[in-house]
DSSP file (Angstrom, degrees, kcal/mol; ACC not computed):
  #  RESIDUE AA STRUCTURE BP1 BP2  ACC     N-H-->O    O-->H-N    N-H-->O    O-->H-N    TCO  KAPPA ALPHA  PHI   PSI    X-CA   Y-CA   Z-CA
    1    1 A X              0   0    0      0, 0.0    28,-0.1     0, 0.0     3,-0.1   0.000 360.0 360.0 360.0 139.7  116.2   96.9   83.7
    2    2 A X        +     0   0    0     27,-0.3    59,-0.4    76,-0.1     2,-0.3   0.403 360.0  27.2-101.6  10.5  112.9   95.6   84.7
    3    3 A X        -     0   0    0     57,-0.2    28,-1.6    58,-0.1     2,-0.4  -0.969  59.8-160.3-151.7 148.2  110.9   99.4   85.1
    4    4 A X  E     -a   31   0A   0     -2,-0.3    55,-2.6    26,-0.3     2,-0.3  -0.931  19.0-151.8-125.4 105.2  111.7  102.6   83.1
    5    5 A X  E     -aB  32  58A   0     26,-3.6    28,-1.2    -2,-0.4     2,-0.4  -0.778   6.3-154.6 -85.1 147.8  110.2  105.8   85.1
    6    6 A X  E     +aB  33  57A   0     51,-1.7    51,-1.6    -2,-0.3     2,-0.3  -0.997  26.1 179.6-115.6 119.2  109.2  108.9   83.2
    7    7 A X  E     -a   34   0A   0     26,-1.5    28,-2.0    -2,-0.4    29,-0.7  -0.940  38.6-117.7-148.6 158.3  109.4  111.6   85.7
    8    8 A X    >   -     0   0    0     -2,-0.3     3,-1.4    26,-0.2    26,-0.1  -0.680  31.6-166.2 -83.3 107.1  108.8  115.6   85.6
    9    9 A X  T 3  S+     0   0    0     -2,-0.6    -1,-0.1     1,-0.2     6,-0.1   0.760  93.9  60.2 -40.3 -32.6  112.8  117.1   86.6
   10   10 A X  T 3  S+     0   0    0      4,-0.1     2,-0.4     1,-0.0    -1,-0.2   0.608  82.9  87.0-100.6  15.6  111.2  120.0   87.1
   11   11 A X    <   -     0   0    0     -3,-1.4     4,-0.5     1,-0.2     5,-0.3  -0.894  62.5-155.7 -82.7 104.2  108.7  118.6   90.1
   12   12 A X  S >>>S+     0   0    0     -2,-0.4     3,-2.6     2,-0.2     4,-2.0   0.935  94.8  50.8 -38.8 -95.5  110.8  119.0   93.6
   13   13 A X  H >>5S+     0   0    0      1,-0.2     4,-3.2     2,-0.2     3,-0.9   0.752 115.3  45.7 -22.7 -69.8  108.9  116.4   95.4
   14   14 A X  H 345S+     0   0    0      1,-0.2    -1,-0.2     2,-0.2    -2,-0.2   0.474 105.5  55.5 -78.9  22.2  109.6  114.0   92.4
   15   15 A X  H <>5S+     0   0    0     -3,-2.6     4,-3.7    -4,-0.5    -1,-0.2   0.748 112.7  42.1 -87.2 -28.2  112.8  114.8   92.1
   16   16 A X  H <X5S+     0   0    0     -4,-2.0     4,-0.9    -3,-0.9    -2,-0.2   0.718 113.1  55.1 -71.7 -18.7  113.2  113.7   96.0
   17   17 A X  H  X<S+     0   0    0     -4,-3.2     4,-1.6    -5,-0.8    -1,-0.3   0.808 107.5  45.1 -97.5  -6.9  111.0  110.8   95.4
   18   18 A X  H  > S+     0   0    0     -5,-0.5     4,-2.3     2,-0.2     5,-0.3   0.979 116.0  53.4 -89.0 -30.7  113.3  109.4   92.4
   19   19 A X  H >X S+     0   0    0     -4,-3.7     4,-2.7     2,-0.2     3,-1.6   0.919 107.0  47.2   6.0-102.4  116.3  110.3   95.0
   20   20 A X  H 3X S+     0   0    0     -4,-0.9     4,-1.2     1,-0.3    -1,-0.2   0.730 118.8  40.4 -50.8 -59.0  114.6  108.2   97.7
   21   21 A X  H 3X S+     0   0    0     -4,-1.6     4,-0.7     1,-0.2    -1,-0.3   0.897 110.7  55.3 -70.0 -35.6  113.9  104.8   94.9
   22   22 A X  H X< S+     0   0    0     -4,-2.3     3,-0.7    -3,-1.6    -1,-0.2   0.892 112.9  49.7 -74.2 -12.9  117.6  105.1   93.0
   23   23 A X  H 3< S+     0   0    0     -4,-2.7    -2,-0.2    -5,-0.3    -1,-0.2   0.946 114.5  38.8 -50.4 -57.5  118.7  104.8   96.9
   24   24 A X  H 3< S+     0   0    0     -4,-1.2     2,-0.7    -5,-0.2     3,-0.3   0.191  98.2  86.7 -70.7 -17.8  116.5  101.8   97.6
   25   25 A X    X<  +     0   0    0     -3,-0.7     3,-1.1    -4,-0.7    -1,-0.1  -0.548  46.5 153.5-122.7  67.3  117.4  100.3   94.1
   26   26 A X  T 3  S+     0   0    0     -2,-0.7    -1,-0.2     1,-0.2    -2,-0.1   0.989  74.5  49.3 -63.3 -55.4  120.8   98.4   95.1
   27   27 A X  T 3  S-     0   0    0     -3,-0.3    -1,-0.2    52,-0.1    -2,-0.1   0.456 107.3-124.4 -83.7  29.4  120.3   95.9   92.3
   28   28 A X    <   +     0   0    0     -3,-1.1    -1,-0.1     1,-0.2    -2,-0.1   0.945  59.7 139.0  42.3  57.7  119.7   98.5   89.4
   29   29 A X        +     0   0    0     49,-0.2   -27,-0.3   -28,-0.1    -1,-0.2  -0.307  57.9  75.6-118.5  54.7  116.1   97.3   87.9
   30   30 A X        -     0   0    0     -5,-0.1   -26,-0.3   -28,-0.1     2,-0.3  -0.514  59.4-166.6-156.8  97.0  114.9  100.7   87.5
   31   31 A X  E     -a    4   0A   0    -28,-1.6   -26,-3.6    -3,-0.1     2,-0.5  -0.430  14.2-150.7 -70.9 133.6  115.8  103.5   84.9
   32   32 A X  E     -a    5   0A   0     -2,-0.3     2,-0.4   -28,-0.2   -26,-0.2  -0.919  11.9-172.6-113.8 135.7  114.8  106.9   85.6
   33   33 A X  E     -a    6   0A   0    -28,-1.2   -26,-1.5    -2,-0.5     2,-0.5  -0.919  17.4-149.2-101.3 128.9  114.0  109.6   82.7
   34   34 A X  E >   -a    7   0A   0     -2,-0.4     3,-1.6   -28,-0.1   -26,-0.2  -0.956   6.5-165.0-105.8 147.2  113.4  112.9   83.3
   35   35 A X  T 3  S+     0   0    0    -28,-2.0   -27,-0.1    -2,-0.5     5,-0.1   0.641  95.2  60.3 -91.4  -0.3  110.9  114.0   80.5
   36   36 A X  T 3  S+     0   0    0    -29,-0.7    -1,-0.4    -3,-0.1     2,-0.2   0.331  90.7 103.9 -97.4  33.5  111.7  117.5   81.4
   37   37 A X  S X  S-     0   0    0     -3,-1.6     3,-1.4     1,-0.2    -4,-0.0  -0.472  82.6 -92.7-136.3 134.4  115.6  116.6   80.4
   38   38 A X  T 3  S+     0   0    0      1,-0.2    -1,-0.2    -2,-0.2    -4,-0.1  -0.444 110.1  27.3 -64.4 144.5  117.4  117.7   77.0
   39   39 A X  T 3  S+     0   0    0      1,-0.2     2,-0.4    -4,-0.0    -1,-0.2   0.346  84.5 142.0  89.9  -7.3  117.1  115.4   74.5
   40   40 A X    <   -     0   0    0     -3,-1.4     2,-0.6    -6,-0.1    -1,-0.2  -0.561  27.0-170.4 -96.8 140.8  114.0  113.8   75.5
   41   41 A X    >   -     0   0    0     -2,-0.4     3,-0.9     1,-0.2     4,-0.1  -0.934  16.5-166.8-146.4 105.4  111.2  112.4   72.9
   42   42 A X  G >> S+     0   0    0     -2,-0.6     3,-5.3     1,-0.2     4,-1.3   0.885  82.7  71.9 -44.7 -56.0  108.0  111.4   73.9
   43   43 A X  G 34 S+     0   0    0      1,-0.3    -1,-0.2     2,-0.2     5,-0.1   0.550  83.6  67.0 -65.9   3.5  107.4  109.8   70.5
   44   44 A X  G <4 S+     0   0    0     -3,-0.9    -1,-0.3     1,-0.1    -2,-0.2   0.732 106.9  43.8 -30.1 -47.8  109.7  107.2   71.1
   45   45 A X  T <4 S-     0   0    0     -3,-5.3    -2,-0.2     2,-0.3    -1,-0.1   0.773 100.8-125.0 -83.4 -21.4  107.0  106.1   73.8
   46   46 A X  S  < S+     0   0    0     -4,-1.3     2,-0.2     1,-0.2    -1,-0.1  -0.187  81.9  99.1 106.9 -47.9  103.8  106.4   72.1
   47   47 A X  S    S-     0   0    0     -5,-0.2    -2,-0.3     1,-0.2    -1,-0.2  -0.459  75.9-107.4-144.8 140.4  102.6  108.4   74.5
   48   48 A X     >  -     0   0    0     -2,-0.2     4,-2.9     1,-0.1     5,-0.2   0.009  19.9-124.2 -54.3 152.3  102.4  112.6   74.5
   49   49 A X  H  > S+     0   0    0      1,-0.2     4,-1.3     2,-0.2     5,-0.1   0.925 115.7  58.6 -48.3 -40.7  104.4  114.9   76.4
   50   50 A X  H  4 S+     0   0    0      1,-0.2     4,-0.4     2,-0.2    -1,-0.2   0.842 112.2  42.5 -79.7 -29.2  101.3  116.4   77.8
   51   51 A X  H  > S+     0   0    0      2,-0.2     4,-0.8     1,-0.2     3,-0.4   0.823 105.2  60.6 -41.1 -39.6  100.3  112.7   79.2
   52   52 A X  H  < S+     0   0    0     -4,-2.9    -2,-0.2     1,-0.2    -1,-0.2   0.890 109.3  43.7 -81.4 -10.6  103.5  112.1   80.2
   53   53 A X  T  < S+     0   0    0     -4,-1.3    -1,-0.2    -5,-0.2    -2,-0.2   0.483 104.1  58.8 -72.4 -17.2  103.1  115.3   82.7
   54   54 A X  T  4 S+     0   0    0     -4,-0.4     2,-0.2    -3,-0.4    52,-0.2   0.575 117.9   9.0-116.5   0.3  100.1  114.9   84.0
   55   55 A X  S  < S-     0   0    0     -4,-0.8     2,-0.3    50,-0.1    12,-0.0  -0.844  84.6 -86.4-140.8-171.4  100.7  111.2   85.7
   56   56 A X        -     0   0    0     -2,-0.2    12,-1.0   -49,-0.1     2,-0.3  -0.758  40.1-160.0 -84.8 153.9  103.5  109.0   86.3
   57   57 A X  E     -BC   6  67A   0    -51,-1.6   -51,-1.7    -2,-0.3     2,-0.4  -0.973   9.9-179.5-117.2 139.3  104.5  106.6   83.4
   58   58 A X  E     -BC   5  66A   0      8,-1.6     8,-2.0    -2,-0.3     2,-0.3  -0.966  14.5-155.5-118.0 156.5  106.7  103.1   83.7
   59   59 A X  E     - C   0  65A   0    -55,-2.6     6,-0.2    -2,-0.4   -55,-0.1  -0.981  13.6-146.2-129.4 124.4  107.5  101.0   81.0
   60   60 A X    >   -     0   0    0      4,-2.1     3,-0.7    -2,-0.3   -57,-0.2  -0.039  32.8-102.9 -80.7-175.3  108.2   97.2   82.1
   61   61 A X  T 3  S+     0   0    0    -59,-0.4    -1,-0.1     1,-0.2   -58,-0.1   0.441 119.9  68.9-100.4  13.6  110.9   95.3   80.1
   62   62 A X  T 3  S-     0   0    0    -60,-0.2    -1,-0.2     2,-0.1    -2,-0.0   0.109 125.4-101.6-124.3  46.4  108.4   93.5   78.4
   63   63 A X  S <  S+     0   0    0     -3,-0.7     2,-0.1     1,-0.2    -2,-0.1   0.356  73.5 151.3  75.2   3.5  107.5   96.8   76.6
   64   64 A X        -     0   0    0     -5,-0.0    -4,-2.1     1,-0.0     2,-0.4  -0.396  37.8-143.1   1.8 102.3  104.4   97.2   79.1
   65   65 A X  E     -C   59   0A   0     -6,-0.2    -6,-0.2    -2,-0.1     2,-0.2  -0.948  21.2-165.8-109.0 135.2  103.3  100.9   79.7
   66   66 A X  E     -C   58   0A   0     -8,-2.0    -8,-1.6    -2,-0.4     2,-0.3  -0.627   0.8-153.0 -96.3 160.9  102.0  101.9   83.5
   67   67 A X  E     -C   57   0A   0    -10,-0.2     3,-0.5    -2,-0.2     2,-0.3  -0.801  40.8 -41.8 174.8 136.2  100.4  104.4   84.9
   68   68 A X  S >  S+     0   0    0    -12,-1.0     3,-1.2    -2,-0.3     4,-0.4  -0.650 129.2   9.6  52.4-118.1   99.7  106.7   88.1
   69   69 A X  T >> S+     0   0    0     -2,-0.3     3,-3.5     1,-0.3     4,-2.3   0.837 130.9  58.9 -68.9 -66.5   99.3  103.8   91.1
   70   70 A X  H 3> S+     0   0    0     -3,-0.5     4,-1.8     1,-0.3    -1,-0.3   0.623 106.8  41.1 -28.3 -52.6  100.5  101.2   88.8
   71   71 A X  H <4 S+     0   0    0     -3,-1.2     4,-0.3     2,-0.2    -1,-0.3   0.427 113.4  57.0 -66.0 -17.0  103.8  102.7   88.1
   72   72 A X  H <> S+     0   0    0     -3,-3.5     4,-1.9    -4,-0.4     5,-0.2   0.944 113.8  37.7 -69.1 -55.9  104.0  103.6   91.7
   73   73 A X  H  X S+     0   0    0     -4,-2.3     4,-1.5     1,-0.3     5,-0.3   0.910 111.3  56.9 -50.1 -51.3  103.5   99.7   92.8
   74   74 A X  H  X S+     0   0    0     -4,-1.8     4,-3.5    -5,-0.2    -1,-0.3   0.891 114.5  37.0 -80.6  -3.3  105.4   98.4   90.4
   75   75 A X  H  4 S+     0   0    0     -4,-0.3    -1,-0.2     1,-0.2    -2,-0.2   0.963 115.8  48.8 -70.7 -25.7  108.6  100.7   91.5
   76   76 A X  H  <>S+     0   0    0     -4,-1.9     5,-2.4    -3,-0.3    -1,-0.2   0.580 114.1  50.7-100.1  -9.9  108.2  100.6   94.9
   77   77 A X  H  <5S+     0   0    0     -4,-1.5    -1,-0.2    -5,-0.2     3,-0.2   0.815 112.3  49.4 -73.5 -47.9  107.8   96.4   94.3
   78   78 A X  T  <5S+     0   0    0     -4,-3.5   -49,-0.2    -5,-0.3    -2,-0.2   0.420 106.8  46.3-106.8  49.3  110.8   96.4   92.4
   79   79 A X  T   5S-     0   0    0     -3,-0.2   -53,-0.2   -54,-0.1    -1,-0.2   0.382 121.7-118.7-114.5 -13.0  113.3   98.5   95.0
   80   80 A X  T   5S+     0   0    0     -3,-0.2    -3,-0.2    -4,-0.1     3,-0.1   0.868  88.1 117.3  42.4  55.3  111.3   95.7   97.4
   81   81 A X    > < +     0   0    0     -5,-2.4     3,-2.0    -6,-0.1    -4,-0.2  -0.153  25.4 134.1-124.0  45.4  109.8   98.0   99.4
   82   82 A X  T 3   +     0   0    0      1,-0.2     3,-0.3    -5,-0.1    -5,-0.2   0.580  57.5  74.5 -23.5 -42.2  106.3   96.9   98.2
   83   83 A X  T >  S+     0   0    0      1,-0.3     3,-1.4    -7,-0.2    -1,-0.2   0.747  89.5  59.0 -79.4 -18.4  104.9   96.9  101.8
   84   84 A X  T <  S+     0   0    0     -3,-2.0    -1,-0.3     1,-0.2    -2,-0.1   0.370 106.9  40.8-117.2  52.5  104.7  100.4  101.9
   85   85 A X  T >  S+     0   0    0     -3,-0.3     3,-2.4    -9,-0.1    -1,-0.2   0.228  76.3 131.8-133.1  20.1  102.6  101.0   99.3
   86   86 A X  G X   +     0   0    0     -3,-1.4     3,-5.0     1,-0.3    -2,-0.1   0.745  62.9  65.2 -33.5 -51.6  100.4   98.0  100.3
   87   87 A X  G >  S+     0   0    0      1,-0.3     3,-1.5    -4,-0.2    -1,-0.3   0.841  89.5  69.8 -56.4 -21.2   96.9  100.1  100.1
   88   88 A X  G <  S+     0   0    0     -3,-2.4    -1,-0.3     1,-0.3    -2,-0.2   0.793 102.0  51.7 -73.6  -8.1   97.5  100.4   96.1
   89   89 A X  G <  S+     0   0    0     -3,-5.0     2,-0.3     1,-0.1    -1,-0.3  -0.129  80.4  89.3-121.4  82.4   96.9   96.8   96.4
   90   90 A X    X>  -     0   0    0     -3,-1.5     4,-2.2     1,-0.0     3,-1.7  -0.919  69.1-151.9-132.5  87.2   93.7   96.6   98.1
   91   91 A X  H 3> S+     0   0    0     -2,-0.3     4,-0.5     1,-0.3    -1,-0.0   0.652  86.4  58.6 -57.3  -9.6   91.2   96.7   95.2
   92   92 A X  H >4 S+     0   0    0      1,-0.2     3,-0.6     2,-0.1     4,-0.4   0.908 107.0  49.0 -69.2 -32.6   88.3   98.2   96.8
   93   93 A X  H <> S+     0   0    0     -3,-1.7     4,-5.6     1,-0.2    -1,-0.2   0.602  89.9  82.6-107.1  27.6   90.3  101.0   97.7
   94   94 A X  H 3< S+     0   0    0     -4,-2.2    -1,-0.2     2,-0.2     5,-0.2   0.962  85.8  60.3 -54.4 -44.7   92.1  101.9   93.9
   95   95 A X  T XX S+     0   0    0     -3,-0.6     4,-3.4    -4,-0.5     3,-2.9   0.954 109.7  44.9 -54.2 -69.2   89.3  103.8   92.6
   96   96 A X  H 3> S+     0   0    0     -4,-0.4     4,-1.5     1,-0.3    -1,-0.2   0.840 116.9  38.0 -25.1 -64.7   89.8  106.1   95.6
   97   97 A X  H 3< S+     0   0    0     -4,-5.6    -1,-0.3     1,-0.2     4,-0.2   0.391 109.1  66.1-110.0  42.7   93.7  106.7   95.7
   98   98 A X  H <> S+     0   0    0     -3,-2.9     4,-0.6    -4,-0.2    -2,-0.2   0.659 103.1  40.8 -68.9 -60.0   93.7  106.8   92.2
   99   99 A X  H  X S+     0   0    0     -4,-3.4     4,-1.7    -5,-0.2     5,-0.2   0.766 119.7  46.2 -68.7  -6.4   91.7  110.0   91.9
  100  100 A X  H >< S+     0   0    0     -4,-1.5     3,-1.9     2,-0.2     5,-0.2   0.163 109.2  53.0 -93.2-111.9   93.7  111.6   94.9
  101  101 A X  H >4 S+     0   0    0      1,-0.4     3,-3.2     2,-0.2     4,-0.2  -0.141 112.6  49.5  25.6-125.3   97.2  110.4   93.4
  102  102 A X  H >X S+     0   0    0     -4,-0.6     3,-1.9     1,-0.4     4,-1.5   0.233 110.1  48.0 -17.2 -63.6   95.8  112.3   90.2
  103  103 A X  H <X S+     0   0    0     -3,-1.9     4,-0.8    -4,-1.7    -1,-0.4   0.863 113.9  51.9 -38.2 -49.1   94.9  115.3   92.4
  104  104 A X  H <> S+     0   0    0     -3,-3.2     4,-1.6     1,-0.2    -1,-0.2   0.817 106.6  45.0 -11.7 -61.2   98.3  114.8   93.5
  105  105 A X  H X4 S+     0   0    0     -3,-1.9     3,-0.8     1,-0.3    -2,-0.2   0.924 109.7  60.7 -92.0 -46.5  100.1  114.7   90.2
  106  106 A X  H 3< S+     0   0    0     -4,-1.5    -1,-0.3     1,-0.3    -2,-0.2   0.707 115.3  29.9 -71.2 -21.5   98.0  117.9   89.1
  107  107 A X  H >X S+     0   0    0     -4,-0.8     3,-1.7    -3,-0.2     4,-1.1   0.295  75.5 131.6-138.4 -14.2   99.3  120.3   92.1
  108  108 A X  H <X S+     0   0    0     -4,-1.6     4,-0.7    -3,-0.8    -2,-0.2   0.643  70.4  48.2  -3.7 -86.0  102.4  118.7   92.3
  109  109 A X  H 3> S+     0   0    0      2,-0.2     4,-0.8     1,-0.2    23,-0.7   0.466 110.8  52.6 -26.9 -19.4  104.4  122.4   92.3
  110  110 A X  H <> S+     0   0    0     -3,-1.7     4,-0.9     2,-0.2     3,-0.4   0.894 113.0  39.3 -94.1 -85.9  102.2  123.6   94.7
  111  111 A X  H  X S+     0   0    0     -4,-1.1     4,-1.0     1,-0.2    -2,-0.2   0.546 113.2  56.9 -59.9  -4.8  102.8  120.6   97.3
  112  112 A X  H  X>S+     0   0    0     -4,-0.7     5,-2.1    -5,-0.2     4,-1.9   0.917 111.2  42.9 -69.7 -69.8  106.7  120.5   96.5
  113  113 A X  H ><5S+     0   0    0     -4,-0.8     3,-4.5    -3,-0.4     4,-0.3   0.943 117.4  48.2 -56.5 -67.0  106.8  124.4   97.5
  114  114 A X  H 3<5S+     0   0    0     -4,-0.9    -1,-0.3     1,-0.2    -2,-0.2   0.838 113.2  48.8 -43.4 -32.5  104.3  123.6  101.0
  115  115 A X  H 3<5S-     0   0    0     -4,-1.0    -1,-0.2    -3,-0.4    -2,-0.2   0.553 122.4-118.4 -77.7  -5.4  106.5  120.9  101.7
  116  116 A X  T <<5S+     0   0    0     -3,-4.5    -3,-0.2    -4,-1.9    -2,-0.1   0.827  75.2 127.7  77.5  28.9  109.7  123.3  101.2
  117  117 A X      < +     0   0    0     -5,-2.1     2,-4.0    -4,-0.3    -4,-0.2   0.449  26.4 110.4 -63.5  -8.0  111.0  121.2   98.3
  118  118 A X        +     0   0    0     -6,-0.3    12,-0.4    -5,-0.1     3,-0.1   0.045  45.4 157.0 -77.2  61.1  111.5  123.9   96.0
  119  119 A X        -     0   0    0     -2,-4.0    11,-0.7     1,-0.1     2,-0.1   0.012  52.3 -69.2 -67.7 173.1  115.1  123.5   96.2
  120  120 A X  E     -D  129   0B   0      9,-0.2     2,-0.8     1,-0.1     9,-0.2  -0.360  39.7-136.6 -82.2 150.4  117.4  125.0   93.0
  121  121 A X  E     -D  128   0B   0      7,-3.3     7,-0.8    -3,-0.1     2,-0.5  -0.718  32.8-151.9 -98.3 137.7  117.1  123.2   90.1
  122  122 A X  E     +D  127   0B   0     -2,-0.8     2,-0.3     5,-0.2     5,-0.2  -0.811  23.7 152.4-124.6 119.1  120.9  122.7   88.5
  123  123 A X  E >   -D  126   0B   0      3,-1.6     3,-1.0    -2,-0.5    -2,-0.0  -0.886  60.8  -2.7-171.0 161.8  122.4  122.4   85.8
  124  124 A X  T 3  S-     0   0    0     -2,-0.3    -1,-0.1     1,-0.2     3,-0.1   0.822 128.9 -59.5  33.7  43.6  125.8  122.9   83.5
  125  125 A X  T 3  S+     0   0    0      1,-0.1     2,-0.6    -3,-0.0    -1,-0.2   0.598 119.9 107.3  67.5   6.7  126.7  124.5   86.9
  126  126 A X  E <   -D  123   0B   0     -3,-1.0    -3,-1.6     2,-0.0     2,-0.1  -0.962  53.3-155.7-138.1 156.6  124.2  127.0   87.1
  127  127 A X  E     -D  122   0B   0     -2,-0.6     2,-0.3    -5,-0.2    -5,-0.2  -0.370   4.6-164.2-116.6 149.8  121.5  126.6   89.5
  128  128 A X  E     -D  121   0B   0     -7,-0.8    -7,-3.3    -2,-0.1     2,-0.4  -0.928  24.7-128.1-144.0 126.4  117.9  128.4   89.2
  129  129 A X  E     -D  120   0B   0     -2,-0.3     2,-0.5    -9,-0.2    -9,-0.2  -0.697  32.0-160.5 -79.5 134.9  115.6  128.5   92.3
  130  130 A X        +     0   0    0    -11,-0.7     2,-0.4    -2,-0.4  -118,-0.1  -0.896  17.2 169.3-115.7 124.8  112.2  127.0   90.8
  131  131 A X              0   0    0     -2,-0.5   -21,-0.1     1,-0.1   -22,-0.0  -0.859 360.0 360.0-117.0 103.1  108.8  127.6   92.7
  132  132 A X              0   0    0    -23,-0.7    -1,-0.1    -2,-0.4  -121,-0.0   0.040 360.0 360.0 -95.5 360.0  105.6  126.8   91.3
């Protein structure tokens, strides 16, 4: 694998956006975690639960860790759909959709349910509708 995501299961929108990349990711160079998932241990990574919730994380395969834009670029680089996340590399304007991407990531539950993502979240066969 050349990328490991750490992504929230229990975020609609990100569940639909790891959806949308394992689609896009024909030659398998991307592992997906979810850190809200049984079994899962942050201190493996270094890096806290409450970190790993409050951006996106990757980890490259040469033990690299990314995060918020970064991990965005490098996923959407290595599904090679690069182009449409082009403005994360335009350095004047990082500062900028860093801090919204963080605004982003903080309200996540909120924009999943306004976008009508809060679909049910499922598992061992029973389903729970989740809203935040």
């Amino acid at each position: 694998m050349e990328l490991t995501l750490y992504y929230d299961g229990h975020c609609s929108f990100c569940r639909a956006e790891m959806a949308r990349l394992r689609g896009w990711d024909r030659a398998g160079r991307i592992a997906f975690v979810d850190i809200a998932g049984e079994g899962f241990l942050p201190e493996e990574l270094g890096v806290s639960l409450q970190a790993l919730n409050t951006e996106l994380y990757a980890r490259t395969a040469d033990g690299r860790m990314l995060v918020g834009v970064d991990a965005i670029l490098a996923a959407y680089t290595a599904v090679g759909k690069g182009w449409r996340v082009l403005p994360l590399r335009v350095a004047l304007l990082r500062p900028a959709l860093s801090a919204l991407y963080r605004g982003f990531a903080r309200n996540r539950y909120r924009i999943s349910a306004w976008l009508g993502l809060d679909a049910p979240v499922c598992s061992d066969g029973v389903c729970e509708r989740k809203i935040f």
